[in-house]
MDTraj code that builds the backbone (N, CA, C; nanometers):
import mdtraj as md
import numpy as np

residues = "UNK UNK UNK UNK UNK UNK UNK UNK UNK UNK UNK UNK UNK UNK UNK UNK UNK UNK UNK UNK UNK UNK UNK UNK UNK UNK UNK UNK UNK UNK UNK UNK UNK UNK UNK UNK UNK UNK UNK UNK UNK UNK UNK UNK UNK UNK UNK UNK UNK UNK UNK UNK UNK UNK UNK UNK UNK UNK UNK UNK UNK UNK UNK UNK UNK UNK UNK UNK UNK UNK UNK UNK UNK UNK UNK UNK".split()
xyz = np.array([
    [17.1853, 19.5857, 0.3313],
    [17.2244, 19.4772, 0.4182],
    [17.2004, 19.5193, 0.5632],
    [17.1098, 19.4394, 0.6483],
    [17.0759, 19.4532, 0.7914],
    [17.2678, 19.4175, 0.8623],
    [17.2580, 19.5431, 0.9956],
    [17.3647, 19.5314, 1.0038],
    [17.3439, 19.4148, 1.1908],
    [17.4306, 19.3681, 1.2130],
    [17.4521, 19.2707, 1.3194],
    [17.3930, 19.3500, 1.4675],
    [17.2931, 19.3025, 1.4919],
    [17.2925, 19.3656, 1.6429],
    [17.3753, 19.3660, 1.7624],
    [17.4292, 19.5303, 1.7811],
    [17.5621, 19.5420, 1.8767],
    [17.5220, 19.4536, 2.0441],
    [17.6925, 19.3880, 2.0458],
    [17.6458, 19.2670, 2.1302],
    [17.6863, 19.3675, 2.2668],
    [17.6111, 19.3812, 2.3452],
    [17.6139, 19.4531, 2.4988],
    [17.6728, 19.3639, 2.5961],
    [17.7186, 19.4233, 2.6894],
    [17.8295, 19.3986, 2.7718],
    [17.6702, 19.3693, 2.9182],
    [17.6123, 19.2791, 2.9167],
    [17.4805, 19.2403, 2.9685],
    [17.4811, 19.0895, 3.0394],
    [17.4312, 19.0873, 3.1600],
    [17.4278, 18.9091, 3.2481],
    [17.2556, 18.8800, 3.2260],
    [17.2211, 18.7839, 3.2338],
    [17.0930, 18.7436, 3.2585],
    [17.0684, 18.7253, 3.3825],
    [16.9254, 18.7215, 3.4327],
    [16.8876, 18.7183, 3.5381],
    [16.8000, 18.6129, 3.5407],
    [16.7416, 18.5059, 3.5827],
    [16.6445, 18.4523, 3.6010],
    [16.5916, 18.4352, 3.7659],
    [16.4871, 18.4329, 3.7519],
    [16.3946, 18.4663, 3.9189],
    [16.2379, 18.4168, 3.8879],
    [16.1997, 18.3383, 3.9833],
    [16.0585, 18.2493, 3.9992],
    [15.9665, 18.3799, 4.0494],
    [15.8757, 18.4279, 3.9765],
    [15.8145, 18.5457, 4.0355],
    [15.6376, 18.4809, 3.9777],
    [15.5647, 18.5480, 3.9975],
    [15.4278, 18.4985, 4.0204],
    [15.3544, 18.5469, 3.8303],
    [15.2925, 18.4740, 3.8438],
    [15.2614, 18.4599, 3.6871],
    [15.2272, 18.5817, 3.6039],
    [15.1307, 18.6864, 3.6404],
    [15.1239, 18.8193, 3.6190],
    [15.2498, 18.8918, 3.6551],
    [15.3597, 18.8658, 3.6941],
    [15.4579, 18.9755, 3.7354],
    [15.5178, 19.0312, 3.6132],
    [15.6000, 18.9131, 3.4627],
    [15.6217, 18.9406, 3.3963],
    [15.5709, 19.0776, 3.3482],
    [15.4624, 19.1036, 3.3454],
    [15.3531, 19.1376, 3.2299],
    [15.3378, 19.2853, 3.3233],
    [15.3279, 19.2882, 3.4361],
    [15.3014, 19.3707, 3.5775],
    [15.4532, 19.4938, 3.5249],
    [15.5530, 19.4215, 3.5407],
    [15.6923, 19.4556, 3.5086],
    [15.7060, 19.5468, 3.3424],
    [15.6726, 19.5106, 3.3193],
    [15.6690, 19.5089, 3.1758],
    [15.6278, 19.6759, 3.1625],
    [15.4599, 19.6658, 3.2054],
    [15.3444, 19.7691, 3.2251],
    [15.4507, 19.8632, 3.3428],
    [15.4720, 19.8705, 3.4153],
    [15.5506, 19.9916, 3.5038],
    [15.7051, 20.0369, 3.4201],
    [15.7603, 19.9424, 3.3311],
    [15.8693, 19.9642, 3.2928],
    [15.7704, 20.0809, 3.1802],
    [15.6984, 20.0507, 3.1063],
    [15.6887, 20.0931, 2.9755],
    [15.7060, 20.2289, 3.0199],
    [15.5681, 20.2691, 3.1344],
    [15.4849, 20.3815, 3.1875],
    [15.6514, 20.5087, 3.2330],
    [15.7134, 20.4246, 3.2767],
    [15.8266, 20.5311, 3.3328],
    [15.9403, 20.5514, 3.2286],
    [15.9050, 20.5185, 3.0680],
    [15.9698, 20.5232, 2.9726],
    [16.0740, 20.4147, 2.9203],
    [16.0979, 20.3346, 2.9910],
    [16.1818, 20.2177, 2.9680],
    [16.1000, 20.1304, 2.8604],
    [16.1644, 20.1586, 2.7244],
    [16.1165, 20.0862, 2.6334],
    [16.1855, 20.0324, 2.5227],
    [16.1828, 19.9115, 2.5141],
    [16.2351, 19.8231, 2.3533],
    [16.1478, 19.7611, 2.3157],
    [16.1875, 19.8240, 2.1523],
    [16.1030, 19.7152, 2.0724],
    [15.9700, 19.7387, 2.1060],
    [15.9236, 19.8427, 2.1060],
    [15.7815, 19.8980, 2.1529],
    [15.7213, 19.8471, 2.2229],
    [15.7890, 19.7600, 2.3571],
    [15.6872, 19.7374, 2.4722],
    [15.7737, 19.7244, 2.6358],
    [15.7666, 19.7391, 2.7029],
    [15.8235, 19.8081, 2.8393],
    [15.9263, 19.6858, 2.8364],
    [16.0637, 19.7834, 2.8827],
    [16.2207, 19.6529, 2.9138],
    [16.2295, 19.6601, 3.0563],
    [16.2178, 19.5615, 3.0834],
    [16.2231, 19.5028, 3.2173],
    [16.3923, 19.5183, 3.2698],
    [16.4133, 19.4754, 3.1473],
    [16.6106, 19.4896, 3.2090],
    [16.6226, 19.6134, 3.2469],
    [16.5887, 19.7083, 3.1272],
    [16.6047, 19.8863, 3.2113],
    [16.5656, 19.9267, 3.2969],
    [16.4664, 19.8853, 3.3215],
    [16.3776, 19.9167, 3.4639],
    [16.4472, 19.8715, 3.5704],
    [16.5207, 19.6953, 3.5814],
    [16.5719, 19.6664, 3.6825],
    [16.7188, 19.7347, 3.6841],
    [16.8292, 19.7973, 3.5701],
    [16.9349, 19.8299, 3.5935],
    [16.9263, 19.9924, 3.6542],
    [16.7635, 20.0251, 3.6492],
    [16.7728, 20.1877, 3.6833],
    [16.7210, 20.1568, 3.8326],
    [16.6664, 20.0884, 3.8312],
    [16.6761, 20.0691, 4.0381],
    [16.8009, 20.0277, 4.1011],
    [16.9140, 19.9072, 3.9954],
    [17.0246, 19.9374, 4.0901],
    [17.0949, 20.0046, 4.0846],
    [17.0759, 20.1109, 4.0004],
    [17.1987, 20.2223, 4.0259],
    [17.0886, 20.3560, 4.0319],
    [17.0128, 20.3029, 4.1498],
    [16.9177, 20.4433, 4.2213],
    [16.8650, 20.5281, 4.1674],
    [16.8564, 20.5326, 4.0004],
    [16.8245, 20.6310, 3.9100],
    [16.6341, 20.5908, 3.9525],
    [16.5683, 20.5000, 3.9801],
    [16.4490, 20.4650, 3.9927],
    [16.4723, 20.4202, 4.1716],
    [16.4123, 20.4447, 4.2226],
    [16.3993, 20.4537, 4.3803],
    [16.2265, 20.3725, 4.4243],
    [16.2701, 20.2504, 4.5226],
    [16.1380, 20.1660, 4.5231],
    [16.1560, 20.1778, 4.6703],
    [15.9902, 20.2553, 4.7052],
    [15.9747, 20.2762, 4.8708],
    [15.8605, 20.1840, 4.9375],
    [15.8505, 20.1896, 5.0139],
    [15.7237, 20.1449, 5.0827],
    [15.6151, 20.1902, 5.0786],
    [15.4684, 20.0781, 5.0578],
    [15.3095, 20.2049, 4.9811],
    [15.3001, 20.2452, 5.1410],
    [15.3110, 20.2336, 5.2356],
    [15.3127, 20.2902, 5.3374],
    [15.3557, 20.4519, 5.3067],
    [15.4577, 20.4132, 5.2871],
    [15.5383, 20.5806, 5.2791],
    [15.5218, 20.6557, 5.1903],
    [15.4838, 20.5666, 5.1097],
    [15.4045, 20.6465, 4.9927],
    [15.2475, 20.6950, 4.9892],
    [15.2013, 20.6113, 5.0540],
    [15.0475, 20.6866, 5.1328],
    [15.0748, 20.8278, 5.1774],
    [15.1866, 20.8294, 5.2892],
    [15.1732, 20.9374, 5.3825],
    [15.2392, 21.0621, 5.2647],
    [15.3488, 21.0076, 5.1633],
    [15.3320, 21.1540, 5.1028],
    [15.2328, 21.2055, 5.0006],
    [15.1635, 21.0937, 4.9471],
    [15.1062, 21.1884, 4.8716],
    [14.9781, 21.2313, 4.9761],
    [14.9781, 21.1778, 5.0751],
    [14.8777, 21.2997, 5.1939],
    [14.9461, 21.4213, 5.2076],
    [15.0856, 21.4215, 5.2671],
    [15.1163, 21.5338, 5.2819],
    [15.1032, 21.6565, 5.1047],
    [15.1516, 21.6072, 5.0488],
    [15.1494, 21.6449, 4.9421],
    [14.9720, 21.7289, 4.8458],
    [14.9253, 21.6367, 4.9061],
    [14.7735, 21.6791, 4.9089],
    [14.7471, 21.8059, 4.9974],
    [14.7829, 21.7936, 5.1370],
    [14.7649, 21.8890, 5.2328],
    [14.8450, 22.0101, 5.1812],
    [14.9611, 21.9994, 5.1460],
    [15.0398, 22.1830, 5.0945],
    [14.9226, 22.2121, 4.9714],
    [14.8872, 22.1004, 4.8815],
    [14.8617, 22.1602, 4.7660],
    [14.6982, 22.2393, 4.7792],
    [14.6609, 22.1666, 4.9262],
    [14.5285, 22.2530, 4.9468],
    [14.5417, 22.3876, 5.0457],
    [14.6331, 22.4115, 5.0999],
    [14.6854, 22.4696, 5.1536],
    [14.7001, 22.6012, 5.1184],
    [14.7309, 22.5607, 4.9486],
    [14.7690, 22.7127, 4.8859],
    [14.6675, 22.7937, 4.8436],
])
top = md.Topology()
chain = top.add_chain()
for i, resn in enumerate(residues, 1):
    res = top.add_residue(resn, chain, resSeq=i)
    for name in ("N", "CA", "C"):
        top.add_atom(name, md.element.get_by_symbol(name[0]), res)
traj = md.Trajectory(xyz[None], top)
């Protein structure tokens, strides 16, 4: 006998986002391990950015480190 799927203590979210985002979301959730049901959970992905466990910066700032990051690693 299949047993009842445990009911989680969980809100929904709904948000108008651009037609590829779903799918966009999905693909970054999977990649950083957030996965159900063998394809990337969007819910995990969004509950690990609000409680800072996943950290979202600016590609600005993210340009300049992986330059710097480039520069030590040639460095050595």
């Amino acid at each position: 006998m299949d047993m009842p799927r445990q009911r989680l203590n969980r809100a929904s979210l709904h948000a108008r986002v651009g037609t590829q985002t779903p799918e966009l979301l999905k693909q970054i959730a999977y990649k950083q391990g957030y996965i159900y049901d063998e394809e990337g959970s969007t819910g995990q992905l969004l509950d690990a950015i609000a409680s800072q466990e996943q950290v979202i910066i600016p590609k600005s700032l993210y340009s300049k480190l992986v330059h710097v990051f480039r520069e030590i690693s040639l460095n050595k």
